[in-house]
KOLRO-330866 format. One record per residue (C-alpha): residue in three letters; residue number from 1; x, y, z. Coordinates in nm, 2 decimals, padded with zeros to 4 digits. Each point is the difference from the previous one (the first is absolute). Example, Ala and Ser with C-alpha at 12.3 -4.5 7.8 and 13.67 -1.06 7.14 Angstrom:
+-----+-----+--------+--------+--------+
| res |   n |      x |      y |      z |
+-----+-----+--------+--------+--------+
| Ala |   1 |  01.23 | -00.45 |  00.78 |
| Ser |   2 |  00.14 |  00.34 | -00.07 |
+-----+-----+--------+--------+--------+
% end
This chain:
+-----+-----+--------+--------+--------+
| res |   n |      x |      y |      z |
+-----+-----+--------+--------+--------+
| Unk |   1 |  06.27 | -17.67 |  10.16 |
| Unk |   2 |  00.06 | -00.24 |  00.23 |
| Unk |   3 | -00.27 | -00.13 |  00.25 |
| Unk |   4 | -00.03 |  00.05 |  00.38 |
| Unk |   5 |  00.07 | -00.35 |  00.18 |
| Unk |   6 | -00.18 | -00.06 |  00.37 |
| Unk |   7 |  00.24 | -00.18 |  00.23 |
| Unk |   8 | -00.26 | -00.30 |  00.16 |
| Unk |   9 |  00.05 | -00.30 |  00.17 |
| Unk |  10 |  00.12 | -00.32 | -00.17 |
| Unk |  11 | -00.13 | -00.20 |  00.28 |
| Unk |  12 | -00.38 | -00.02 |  00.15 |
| Unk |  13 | -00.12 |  00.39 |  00.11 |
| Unk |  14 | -00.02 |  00.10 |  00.38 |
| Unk |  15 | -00.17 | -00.18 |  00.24 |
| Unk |  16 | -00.27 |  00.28 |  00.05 |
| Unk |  17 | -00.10 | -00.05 | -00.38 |
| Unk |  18 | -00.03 | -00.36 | -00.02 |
| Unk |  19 | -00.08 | -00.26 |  00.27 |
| Unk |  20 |  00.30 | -00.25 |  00.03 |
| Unk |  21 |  00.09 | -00.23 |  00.25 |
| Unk |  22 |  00.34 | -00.01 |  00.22 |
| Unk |  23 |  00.20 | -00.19 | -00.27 |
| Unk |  24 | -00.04 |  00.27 | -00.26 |
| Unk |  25 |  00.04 |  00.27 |  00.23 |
| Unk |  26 |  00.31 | -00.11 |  00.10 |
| Unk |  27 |  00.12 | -00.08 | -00.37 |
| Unk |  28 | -00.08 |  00.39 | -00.08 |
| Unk |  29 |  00.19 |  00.11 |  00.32 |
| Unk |  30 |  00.28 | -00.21 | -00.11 |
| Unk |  31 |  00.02 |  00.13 | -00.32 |
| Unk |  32 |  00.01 |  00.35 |  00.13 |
| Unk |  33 |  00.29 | -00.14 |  00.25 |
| Unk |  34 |  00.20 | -00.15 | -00.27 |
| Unk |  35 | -00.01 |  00.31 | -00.24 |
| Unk |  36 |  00.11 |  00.22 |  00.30 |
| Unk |  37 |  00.30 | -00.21 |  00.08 |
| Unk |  38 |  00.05 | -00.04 | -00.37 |
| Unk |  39 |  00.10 |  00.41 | -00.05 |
| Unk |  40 |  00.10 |  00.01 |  00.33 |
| Unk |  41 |  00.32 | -00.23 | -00.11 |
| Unk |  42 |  00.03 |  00.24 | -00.30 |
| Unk |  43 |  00.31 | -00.11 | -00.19 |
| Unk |  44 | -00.03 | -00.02 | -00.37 |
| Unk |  45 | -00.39 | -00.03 |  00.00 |
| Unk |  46 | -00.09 |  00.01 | -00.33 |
| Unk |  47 | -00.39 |  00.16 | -00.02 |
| Unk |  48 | -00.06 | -00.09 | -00.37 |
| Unk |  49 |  00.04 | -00.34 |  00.00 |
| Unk |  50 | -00.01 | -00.35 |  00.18 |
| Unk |  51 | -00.19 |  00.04 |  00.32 |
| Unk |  52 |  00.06 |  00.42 |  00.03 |
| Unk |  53 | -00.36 |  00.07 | -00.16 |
| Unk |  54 | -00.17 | -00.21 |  00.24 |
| Unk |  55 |  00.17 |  00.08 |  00.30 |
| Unk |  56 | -00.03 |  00.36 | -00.05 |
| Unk |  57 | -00.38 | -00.05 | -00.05 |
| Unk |  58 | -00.01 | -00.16 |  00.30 |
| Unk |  59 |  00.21 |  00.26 |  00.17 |
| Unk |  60 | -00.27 |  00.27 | -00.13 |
| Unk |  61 | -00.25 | -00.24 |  00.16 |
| Unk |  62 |  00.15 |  00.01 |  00.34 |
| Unk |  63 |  00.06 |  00.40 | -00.04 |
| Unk |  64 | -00.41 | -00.01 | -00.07 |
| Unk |  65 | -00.09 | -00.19 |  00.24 |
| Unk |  66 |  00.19 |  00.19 |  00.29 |
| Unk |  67 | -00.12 |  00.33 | -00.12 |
| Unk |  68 | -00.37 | -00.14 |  00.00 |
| Unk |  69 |  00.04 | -00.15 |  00.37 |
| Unk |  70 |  00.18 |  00.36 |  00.08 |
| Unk |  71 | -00.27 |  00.19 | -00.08 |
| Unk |  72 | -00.28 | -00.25 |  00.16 |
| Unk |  73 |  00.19 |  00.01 |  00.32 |
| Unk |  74 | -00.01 |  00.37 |  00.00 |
| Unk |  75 | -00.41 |  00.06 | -00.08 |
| Unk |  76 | -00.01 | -00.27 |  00.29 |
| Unk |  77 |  00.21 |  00.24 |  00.19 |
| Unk |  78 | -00.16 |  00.31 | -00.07 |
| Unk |  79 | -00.37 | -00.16 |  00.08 |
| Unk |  80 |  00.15 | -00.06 |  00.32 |
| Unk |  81 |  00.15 |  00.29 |  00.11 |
| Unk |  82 | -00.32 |  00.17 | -00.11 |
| Unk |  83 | -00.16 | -00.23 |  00.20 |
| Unk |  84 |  00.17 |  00.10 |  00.30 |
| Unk |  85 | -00.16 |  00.21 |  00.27 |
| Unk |  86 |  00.14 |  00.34 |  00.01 |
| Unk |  87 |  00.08 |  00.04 | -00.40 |
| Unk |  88 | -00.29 | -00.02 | -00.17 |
| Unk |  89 | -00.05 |  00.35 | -00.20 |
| Unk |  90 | -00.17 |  00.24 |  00.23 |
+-----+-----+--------+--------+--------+
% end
């Protein structure tokens, strides 16, 4: 039976993981760019080989990353409307 593969980051982890300073935080945002162009142009991408694997790793990076920052925006926004006066639970 075959194993179970985890889709990770070829490139450094987040920035929340790891301190890194503005060069490599730009080189993983670029990265991220790149591979979201890449299968945004679409035609004849071949997945399997050449640079396919990696950008599709780095495409599941991006789709990570967005859904982390998605869901810490909305525990931000949910301590602040609780916060407000007028909606706490009675």
């Amino acid at each position: 039976m075959a194993t179970k593969t985890i889709a990770r980051p070829r490139t450094p982890v987040s920035p929340e993981d790891t301190a890194q300073d503005p060069a490599d935080l730009l080189e993983n945002t670029l990265s991220q760019l790149e591979a979201l162009l890449w299968v945004c142009h679409g035609e004849e991408i071949d997945w399997c080989s050449d640079d396919g694997p990696m950008q599709l790793d780095n495409l599941l990076w991006l789709a990570a990353d967005l859904a982390r920052k998605a869901a810490q925006l909305f525990q931000l926004n949910e301590k602040a409307r609780s916060a407000e006066p007028g909606t706490g639970s009675a």
